[in-house]
TIDOVEX-165344 format. One line per 2 residues: number of its first residue (from 1); their letters; for each residue x, y, z of C-alpha. Coordinates in Angstrom, 3 decimals, decimal comma. Example, Ala and Ser with C-alpha at 12.3 -4.5 7.8 and 13.67 -1.06 7.14 Angstrom:
2
1	as	12,300:-4,500:7,800; 13,670:-1,060:7,140
% end
This chain:
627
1	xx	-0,944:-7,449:5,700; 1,986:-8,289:7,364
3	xx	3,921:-5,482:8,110; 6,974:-6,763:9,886
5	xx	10,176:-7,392:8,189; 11,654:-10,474:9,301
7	xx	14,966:-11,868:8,448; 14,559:-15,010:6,512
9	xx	17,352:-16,741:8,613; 15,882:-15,934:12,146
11	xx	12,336:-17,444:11,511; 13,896:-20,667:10,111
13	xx	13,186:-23,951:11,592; 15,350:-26,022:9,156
15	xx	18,292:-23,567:8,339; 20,465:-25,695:10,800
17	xx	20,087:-28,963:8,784; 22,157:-29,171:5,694
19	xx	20,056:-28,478:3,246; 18,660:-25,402:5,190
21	xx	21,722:-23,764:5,427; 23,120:-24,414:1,297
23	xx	19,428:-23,039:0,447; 19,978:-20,124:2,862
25	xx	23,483:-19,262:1,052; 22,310:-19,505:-2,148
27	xx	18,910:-17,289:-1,574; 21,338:-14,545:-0,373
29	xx	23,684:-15,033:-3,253; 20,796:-14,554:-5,921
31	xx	18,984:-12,322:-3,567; 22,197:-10,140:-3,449
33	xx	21,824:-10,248:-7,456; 18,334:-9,577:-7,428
35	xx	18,291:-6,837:-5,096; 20,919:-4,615:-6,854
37	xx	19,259:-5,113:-10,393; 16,013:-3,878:-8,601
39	xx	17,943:-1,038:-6,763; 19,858:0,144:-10,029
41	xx	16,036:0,607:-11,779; 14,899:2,662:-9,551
43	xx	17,672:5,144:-9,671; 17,321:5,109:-13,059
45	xx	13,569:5,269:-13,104; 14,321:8,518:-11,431
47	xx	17,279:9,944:-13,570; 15,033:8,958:-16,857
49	xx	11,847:10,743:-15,606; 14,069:14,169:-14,014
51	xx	15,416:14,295:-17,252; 11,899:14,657:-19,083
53	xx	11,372:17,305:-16,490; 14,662:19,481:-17,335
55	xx	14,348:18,597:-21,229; 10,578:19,723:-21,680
57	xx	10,900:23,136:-19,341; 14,215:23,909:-19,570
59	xx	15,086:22,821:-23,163; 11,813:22,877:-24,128
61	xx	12,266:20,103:-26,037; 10,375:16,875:-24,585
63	xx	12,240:13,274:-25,050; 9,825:11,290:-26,731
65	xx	11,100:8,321:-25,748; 11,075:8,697:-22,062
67	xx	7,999:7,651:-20,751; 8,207:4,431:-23,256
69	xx	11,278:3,809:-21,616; 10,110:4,132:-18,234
71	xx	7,315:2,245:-18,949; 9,166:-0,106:-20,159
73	xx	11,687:-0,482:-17,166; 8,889:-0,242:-14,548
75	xx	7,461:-3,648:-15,106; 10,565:-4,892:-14,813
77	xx	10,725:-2,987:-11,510; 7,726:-4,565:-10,380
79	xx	8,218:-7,954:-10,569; 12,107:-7,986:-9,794
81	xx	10,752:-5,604:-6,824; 8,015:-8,488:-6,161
83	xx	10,488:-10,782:-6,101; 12,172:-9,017:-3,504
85	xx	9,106:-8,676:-1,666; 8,615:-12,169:-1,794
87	xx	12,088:-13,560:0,183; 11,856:-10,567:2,406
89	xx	8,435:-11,844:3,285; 6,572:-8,205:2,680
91	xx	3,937:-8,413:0,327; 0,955:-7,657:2,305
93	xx	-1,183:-10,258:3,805; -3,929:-10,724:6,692
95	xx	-2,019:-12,156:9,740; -4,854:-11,774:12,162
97	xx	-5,854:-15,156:12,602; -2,742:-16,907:11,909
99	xx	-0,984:-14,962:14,782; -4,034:-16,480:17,064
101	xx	-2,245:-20,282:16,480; 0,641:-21,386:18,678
103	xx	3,937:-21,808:17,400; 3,439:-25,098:15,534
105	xx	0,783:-23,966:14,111; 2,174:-20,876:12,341
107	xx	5,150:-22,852:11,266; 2,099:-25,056:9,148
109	xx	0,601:-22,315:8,161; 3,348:-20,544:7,001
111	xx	4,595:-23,585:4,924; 0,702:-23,679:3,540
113	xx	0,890:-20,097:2,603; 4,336:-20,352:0,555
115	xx	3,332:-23,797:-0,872; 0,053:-21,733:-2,355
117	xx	2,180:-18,907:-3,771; 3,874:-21,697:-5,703
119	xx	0,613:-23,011:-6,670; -0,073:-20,021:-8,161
121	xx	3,255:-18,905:-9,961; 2,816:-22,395:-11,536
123	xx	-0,553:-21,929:-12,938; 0,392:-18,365:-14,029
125	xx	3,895:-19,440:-15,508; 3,051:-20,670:-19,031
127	xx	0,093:-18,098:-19,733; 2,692:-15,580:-19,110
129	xx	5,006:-17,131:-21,488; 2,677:-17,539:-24,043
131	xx	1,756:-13,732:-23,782; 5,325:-12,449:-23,948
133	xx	5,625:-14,946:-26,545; 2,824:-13,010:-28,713
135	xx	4,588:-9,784:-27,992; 7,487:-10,415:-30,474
137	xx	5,617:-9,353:-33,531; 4,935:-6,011:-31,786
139	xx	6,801:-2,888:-31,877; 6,892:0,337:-29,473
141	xx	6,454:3,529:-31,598; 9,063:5,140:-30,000
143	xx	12,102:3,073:-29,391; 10,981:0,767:-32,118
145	xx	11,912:-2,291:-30,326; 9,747:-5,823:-29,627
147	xx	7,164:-5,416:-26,821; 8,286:-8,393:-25,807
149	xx	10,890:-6,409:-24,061; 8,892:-5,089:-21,622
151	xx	6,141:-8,625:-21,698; 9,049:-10,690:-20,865
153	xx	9,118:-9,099:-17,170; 6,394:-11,389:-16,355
155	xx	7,485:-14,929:-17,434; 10,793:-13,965:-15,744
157	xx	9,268:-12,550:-12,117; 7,196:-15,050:-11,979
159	xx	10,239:-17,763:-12,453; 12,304:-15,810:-10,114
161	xx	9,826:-15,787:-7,300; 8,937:-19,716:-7,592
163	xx	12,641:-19,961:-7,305; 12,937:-18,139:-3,946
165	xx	9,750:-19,755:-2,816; 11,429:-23,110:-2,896
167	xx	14,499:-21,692:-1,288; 12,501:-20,229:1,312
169	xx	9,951:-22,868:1,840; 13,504:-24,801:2,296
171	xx	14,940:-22,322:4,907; 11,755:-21,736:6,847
173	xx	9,866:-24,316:7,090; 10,698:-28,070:8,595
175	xx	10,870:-31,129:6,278; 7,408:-32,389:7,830
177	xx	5,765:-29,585:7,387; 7,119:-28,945:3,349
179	xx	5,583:-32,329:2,916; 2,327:-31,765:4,261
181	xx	1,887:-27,945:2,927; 2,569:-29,093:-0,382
183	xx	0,007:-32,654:-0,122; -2,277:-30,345:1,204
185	xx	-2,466:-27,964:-1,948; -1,762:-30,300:-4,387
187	xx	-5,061:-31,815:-3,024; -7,210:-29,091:-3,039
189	xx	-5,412:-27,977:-6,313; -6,051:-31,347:-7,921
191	xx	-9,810:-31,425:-6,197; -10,558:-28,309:-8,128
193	xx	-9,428:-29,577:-11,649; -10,991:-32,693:-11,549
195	xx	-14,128:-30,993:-10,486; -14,003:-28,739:-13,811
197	xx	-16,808:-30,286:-15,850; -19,316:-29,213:-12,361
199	xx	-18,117:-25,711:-12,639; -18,918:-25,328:-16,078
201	xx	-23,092:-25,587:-15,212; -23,078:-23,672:-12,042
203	xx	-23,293:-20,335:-13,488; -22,677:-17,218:-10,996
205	xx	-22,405:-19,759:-8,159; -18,922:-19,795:-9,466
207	xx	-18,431:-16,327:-8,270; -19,023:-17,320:-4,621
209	xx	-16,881:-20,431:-5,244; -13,595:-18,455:-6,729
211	xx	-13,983:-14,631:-5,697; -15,117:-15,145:-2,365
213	xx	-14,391:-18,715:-1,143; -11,650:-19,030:-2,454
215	xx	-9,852:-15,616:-1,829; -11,640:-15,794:1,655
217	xx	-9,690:-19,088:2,501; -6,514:-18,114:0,994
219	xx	-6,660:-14,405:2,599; -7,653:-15,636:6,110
221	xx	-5,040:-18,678:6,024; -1,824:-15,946:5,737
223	xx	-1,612:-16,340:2,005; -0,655:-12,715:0,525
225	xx	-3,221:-10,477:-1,183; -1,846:-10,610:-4,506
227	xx	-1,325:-14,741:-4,403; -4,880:-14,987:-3,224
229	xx	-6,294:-12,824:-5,734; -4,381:-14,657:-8,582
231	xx	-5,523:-18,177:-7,553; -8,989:-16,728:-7,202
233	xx	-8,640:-15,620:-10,858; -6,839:-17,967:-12,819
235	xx	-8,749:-20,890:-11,045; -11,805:-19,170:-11,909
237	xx	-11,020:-18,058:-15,594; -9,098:-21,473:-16,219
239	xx	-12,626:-23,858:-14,781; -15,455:-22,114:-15,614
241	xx	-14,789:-20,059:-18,208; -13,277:-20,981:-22,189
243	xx	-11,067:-17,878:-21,877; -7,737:-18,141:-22,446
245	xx	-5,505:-17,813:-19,895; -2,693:-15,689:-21,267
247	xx	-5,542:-12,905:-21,925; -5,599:-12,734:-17,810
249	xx	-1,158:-12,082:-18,174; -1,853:-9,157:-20,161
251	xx	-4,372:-7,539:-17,552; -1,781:-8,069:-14,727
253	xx	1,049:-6,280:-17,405; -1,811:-4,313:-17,738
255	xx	-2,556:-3,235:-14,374; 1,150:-2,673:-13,207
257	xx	2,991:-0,976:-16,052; 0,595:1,964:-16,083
259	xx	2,814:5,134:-16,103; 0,951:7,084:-13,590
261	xx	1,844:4,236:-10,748; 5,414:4,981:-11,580
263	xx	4,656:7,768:-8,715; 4,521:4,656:-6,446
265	xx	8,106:3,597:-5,860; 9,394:7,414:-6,308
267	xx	7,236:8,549:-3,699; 8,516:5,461:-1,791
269	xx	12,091:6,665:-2,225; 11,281:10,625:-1,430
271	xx	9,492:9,321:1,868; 12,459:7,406:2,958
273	xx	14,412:10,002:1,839; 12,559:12,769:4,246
275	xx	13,294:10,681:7,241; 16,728:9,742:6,808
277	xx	17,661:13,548:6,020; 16,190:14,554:9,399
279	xx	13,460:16,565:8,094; 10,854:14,909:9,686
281	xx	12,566:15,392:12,959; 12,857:18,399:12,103
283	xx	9,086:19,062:11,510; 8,345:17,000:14,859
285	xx	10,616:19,423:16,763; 8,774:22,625:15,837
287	xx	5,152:21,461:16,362; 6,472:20,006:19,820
289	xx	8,021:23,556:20,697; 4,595:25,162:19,693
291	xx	2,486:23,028:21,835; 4,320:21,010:24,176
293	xx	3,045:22,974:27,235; -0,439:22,668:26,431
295	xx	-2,667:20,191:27,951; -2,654:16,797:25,463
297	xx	-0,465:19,198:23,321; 1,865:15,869:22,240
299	xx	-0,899:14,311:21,123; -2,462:17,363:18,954
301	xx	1,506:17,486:17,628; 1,091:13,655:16,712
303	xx	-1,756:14,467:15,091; -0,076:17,612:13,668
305	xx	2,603:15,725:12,337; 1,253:12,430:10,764
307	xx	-0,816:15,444:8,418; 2,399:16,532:7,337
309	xx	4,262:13,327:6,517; 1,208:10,938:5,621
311	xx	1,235:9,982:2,147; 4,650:10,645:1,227
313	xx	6,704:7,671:1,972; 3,615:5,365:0,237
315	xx	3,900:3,397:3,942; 1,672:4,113:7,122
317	xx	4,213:1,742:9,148; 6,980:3,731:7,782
319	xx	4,948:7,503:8,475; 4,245:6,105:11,814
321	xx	8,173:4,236:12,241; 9,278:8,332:11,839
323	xx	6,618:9,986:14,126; 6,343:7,833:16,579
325	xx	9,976:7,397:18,354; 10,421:10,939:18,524
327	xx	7,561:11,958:20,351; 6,390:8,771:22,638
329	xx	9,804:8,657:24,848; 8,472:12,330:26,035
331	xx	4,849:11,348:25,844; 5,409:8,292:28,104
333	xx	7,400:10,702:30,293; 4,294:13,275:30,885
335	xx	2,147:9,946:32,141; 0,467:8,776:28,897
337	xx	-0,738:5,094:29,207; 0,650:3,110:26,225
339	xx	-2,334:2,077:25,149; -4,214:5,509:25,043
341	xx	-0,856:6,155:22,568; -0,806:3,094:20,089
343	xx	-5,066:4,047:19,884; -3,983:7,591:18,799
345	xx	-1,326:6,774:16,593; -3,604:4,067:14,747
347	xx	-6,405:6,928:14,528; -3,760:9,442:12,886
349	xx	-2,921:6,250:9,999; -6,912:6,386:9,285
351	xx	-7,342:10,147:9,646; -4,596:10,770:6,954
353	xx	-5,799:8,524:4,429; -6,791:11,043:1,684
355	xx	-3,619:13,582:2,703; -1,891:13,720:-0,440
357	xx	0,111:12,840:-2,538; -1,348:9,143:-0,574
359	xx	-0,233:6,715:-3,192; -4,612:5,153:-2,600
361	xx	-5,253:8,824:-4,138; -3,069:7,915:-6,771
363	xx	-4,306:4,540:-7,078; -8,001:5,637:-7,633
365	xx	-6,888:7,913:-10,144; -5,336:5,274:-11,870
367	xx	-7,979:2,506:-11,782; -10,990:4,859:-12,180
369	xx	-9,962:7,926:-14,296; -11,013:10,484:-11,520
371	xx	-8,646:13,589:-11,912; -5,393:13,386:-9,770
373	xx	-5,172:16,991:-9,243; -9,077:17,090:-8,179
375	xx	-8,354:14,299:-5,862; -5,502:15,916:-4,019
377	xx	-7,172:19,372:-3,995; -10,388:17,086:-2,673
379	xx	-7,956:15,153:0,378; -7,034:17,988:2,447
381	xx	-10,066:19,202:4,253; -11,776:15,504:4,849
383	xx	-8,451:14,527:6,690; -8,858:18,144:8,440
385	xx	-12,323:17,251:9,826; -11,336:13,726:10,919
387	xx	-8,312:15,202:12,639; -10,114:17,704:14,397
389	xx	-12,477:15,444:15,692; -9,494:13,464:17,184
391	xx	-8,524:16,297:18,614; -12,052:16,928:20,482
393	xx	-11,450:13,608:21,448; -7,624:14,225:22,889
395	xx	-9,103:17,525:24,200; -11,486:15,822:26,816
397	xx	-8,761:13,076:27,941; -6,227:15,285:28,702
399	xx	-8,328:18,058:29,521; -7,202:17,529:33,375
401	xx	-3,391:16,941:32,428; -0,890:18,332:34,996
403	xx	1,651:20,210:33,141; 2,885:22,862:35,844
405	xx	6,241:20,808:35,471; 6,321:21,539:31,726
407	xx	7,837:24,944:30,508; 6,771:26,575:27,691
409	xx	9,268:27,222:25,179; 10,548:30,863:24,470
411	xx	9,465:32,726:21,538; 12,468:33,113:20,344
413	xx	13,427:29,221:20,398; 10,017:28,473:18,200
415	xx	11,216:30,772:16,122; 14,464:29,075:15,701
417	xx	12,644:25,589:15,299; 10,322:26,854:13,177
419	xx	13,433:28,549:10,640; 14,994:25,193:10,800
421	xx	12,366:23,143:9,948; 10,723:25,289:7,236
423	xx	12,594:23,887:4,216; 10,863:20,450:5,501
425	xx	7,490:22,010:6,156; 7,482:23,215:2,517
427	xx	8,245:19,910:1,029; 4,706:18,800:0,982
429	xx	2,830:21,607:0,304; 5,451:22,540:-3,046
431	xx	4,392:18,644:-3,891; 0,807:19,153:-3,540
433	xx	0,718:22,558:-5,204; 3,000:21,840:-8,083
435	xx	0,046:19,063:-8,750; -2,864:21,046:-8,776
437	xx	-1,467:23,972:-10,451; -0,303:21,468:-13,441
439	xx	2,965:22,254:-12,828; 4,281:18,479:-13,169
441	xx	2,012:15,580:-12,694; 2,122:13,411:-9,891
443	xx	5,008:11,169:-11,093; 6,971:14,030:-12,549
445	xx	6,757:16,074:-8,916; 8,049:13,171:-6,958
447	xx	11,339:13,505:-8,693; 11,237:16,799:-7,902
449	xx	10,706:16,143:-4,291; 13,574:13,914:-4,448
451	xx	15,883:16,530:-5,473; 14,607:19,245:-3,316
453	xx	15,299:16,675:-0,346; 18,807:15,478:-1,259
455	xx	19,502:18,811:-1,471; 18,327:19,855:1,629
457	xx	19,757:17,125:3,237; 22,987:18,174:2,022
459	xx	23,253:21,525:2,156; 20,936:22,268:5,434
461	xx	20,534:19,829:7,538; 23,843:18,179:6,742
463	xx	22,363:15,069:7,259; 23,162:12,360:4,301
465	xx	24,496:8,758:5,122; 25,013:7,912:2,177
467	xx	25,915:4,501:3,404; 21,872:3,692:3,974
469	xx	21,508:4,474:-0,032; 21,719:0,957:-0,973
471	xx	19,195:0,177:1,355; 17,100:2,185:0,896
473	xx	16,881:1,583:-2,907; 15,989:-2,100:-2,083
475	xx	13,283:-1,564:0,428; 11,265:1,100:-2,374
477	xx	11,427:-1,303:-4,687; 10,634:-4,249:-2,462
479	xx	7,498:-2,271:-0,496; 6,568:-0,485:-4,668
481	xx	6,725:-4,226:-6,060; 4,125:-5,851:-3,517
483	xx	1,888:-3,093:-4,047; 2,053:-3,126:-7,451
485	xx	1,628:-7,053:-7,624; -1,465:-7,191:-6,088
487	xx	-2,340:-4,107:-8,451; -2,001:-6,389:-11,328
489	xx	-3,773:-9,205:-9,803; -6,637:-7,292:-8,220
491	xx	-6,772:-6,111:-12,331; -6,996:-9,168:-13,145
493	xx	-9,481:-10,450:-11,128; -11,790:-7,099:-11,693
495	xx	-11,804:-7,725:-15,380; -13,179:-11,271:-14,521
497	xx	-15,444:-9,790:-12,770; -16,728:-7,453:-14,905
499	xx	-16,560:-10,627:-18,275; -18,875:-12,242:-15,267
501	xx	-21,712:-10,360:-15,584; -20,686:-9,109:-12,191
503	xx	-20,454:-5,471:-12,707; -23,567:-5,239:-14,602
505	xx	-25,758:-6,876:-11,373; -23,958:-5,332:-8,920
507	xx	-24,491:-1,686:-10,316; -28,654:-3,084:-10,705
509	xx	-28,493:-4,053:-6,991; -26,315:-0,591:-5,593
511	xx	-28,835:1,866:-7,761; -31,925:0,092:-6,222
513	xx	-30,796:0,837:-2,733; -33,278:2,994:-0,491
515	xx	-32,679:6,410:0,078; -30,985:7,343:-3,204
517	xx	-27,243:8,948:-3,370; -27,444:8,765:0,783
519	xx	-28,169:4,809:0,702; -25,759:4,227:-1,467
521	xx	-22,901:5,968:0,320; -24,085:4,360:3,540
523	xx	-23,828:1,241:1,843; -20,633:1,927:0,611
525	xx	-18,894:3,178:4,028; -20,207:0,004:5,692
527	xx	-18,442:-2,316:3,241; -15,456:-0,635:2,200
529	xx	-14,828:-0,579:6,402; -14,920:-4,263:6,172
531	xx	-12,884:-4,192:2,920; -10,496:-2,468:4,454
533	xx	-9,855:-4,437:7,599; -9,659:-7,446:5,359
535	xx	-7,997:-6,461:1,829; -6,037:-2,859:2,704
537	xx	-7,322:0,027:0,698; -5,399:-0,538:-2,267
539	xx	-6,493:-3,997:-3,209; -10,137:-2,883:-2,463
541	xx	-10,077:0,126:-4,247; -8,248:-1,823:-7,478
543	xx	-11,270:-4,477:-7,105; -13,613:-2,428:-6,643
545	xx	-13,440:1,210:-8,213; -13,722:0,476:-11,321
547	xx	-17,378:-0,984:-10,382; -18,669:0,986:-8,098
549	xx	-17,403:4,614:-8,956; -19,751:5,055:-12,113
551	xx	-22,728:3,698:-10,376; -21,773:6,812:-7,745
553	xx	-21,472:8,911:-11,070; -25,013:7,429:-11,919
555	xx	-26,985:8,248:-8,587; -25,517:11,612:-8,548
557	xx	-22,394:11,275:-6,243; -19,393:13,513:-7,243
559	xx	-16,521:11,259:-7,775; -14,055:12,817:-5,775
561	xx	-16,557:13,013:-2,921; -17,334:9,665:-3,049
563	xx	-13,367:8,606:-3,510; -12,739:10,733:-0,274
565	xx	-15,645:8,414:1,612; -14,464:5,283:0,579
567	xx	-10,813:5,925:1,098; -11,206:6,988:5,265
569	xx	-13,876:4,689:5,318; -11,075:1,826:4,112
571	xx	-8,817:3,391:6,623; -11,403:2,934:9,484
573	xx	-11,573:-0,625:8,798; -7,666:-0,924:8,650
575	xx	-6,667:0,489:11,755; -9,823:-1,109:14,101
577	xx	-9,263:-3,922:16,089; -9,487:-6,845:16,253
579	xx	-8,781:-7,499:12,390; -7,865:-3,950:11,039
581	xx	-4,019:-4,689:10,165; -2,889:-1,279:10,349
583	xx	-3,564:-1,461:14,434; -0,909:-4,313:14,852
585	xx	1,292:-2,372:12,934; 1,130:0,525:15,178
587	xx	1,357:-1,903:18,140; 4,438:-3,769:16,379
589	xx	6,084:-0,066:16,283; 5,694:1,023:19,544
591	xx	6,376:-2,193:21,003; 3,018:-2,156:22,744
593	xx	0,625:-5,144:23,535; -2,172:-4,911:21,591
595	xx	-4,720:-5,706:23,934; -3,729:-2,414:25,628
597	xx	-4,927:-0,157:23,054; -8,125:-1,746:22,381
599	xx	-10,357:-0,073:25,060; -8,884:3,472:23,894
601	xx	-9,118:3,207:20,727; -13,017:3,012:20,891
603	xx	-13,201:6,693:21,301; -10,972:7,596:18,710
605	xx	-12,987:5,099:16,265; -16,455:6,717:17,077
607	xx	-14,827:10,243:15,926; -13,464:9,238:13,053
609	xx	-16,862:7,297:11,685; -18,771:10,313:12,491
611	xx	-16,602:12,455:10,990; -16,882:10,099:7,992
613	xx	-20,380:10,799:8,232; -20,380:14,589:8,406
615	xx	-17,819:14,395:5,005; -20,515:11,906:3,448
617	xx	-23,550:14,165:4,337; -21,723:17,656:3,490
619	xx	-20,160:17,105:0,096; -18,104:20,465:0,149
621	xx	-15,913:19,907:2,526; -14,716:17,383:-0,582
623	xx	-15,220:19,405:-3,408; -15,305:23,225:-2,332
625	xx	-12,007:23,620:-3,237; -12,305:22,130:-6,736
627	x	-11,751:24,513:-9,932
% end
């Protein structure tokens, strides 16, 4: 994934020729346009849903129109907020290997990976027509209006983002290299089609061909996720199969309009929100105050602190961007190496996978049907165990700290820190508990989260710039719309999968495995490690959970068990070196070489796989809790 924001003008290589610098102006102009469409639906993703809320338990009397409405607006969110994603360069891809090239060589590859983006909106553009097209004779039972309302987000995203991809293939990338990015796919494009009639008799070889070869080539080359997925999928469906193609638009409307990932870009917003308010400072400053004079008591605060935050802001780069700068300047202070911090920080992003409400909890619940209240009753004490074992792991490093020059803080002043940071402490616990009980459901609770924060903002902390609004609008729905693209795609592709004849052999193959319900969840930490240090644990769990969670049903796993396995197990692969992602991330934060961090990290790894393994052997510590 890559998980930097750059600035479109400052990685161009032709934005001082002419035509670099007229298709520089007029991405910002339309990107200006873009942006504030995309901002404007979120807010009023968030007034249309809080009003549901107030009409059904304060009115008592529900608006049976909302949640056709919001479905109805959120596609459109998703696209315009892939678009966004797009010429911001943020939808998630692998950068691993590219980053290993020199500087030419990235400039190629990055031309290659926009010039296959394009490949792909174009294959995708008329199928999605087509389907919106077939929408117009349909009519939503509520607002009684064409479907083709809420279909038409496609055709349109899709146009819109092959638009900026030319802009910014124009911006970024020299003439030479355009030319030779777009010969390049064209070729391997036009290699493919005339090779159609060969696909046809090869059967399940095709499934190597598309679903691993190609997605392989496309992920490792700096191609994004949800590109790579589509071109995997369309080339697939459109070669070897008779299916038409439009059938493959309606699983990506499919996959990204359902309501329950509406909680995406809310919880987005409330997590952006919580920083910018101070009340993660706030919660930093109290658990420093309580430990600060013990030995490694920074790090058990880090620790401490990425449980509190993790899942809220939908972003481990941005729960790390919060925790991070206010507790390393006094870290580095006390004598901690820089790497021994980035390893510790990166373990915290895998320990807190299943902390909810983590939008992969919400993800599973969407793709797979597991219960979202189970499944944040079930994330607490797994992220517990693999924190404590962190800690044993902190606990013998700085066992032999020095801290005679460290006071500890006066009762009195934790008290004080702890009054003032209460009303933040309580944020996600309220969340979490207003879920379980049934209170609100998870999409309906973020709003409420968003209004207990603005509040407290406001009225306690006094901390509200209301100038970063704007901003902040545009990066939830930029970070909500590549998540949800590859959401769609990865749909996509796993309902190709499954038309394969895929699903049915793999399940075969995964109930056959040695050593029963144990095998198979050996199996399944093993691969979803490597999953996750290629694909991210959304994408994987989108791809996959829909396969693999019945066969758990089938060999007698518990499904929220085997969600919490998977999930840290994904988070494992993410934040190991070398191609785990979610380290660089940490790294690109902290401003920290990676190769520092690699040696330390080790330790931390080890923990968290064998806590993995203590979660996988003792299924209560995943399902004690459940009703």
């Amino acid at each position: 994934m890559s998980l930097a924001v750059h600035d479109i003008d400052s990685r161009s290589h032709g934005a001082n020729s002419e035509g670099g610098s007229l298709a520089a102006r007029i991405e910002r102009a339309l990107g200006m346009v873009v942006d504030a469409t995309a901002a404007v639906l979120v807010l009023v993703e968030i007034v249309i849903l809080l009003w549901g809320v107030i009409a059904r338990f304060v009115f008592h009397s529900p608006l049976v129109w909302s949640d056709e409405l919001a479905s109805i607006l959120f596609i459109w969110l998703a696209m315009l907020g892939s678009v966004c994603a797009l010429r911001r360069s943020e939808h998630m891809r692998m950068t691993a290997v590219v980053n290993k090239l020199g500087p030419r060589g990235q400039a190629r590859l990055e031309a290659v990976a926009i010039a296959a983006c394009l490949a792909f909106l174009a294959i995708a553009a008329w199928p999605a027509w087509e389907y919106a097209s077939d929408e117009l004779v349909i009519t939503t039972p509520a607002l009684g209006i064409s479907n083709a309302w809420k279909a038409g987000a496609l055709p349109i995203g899709i146009a819109l983002m092959a638009l900026f991809g030319l802009l910014r293939m124009m911006v970024v990338s020299e003439v030479k290299d355009r030319i030779i990015a777009v010969v390049a796919v064209a070729a391997v494009v036009g290699v493919f089609w005339f090779a159609r009639s060969l696909f046809q008799d090869l059967g399940n070889v095709n499934l190597l061909i598309f679903f691993f070869g190609v997605t392989a080539a496309c992920v490792f080359a700096g191609v994004p996720i949800g590109f790579a997925f589509g071109l995997a999928t369309f080339g697939y469906v459109a070669l070897a199969t008779g299916t038409p193609l439009p059938v493959l638009a309606g699983r990506m409307d499919e996959g990204m309009s359902h309501l329950i990932l509406l909680a995406v870009p809310l919880f987005v917003f409330l997590g952006l929100l919580i920083e910018m308010t101070g009340m993660a400072k706030a919660m930093i400053g109290f658990l420093a105050s309580l430990l600060g004079h013990v030995r490694g008591g920074l790090c058990y605060v880090l620790v401490g602190a990425m449980y509190l935050v993790s899942g809220i802001s939908g972003s481990k780069v941005a729960d790390m961007a919060a925790i991070a700068p206010a507790l390393f300047p006094e870290m580095k202070r006390r004598g901690a190496k820089e790497g021994d911090l980035v390893a510790l920080l990166s373990a915290t992003g895998a320990q807190t996978e299943t902390v909810p409400p983590s939008l992969v909890l919400i993800t599973v619940g969407s793709v797979t049907g597991v219960s979202i209240a189970a499944l944040f009753t079930g994330g607490l004490l797994p992220a517990v165990v693999l924190g404590a074992m962190l800690c044993g792991v902190v606990w013998l490093r700085y066992r032999h700290e020095d801290l005679s020059h460290v006071p500890r803080a006066p009762r009195k002043e934790v008290l004080k820190l702890f009054l003032v940071a209460l009303p933040a402490i309580a944020l996600p616990f309220i969340i979490r508990a207003a879920v379980v009980e049934g209170v609100a459901t998870a999409t309906e609770v973020s709003t409420l989260g968003i209004v207990y924060s603005v509040f407290v903002g406001l009225l306690i902390y006094r901390q509200f710039p209301w100038n970063q609004l704007g901003r902040m609008l545009v990066n939830t729905a930029s970070l909500s719309g590549a998540i949800l693209f590859i959401i769609g795609t990865a749909t996509a592709m796993a309902w190709g999968l499954t038309q394969s004849g895929f699903s049915e052999g793999l399940a075969t193959m995964m109930k056959e495995i040695p050593g029963g319900a144990w095998g198979f969840l050996l199996v399944s930490i093993v691969a979803f490690a490597i999953l996750g240090a290629v694909l991210e644990g959304i994408p994987a769990i989108v791809l996959f959970g829909p396969l693999l969670f019945p066969i758990a049903r089938q060999v007698g796993v518990h499904e929220v068990h085997y969600a919490m396995v998977v999930i840290l197990s994904m988070g494992l692969g993410l934040f190991a070196p070398p191609l785990g992602v979610g380290y660089y991330a940490a790294c690109a934060i902290t401003r920290v070489n990676p190769d520092s961090g690699v040696r330390p990290i080790v330790g931390y790894m080890i923990a968290l796989l064998l806590g993995i393994l203590v979660i996988a052997a003792v299924p209560w510590i995943a399902i004690g809790f459940l009703k």
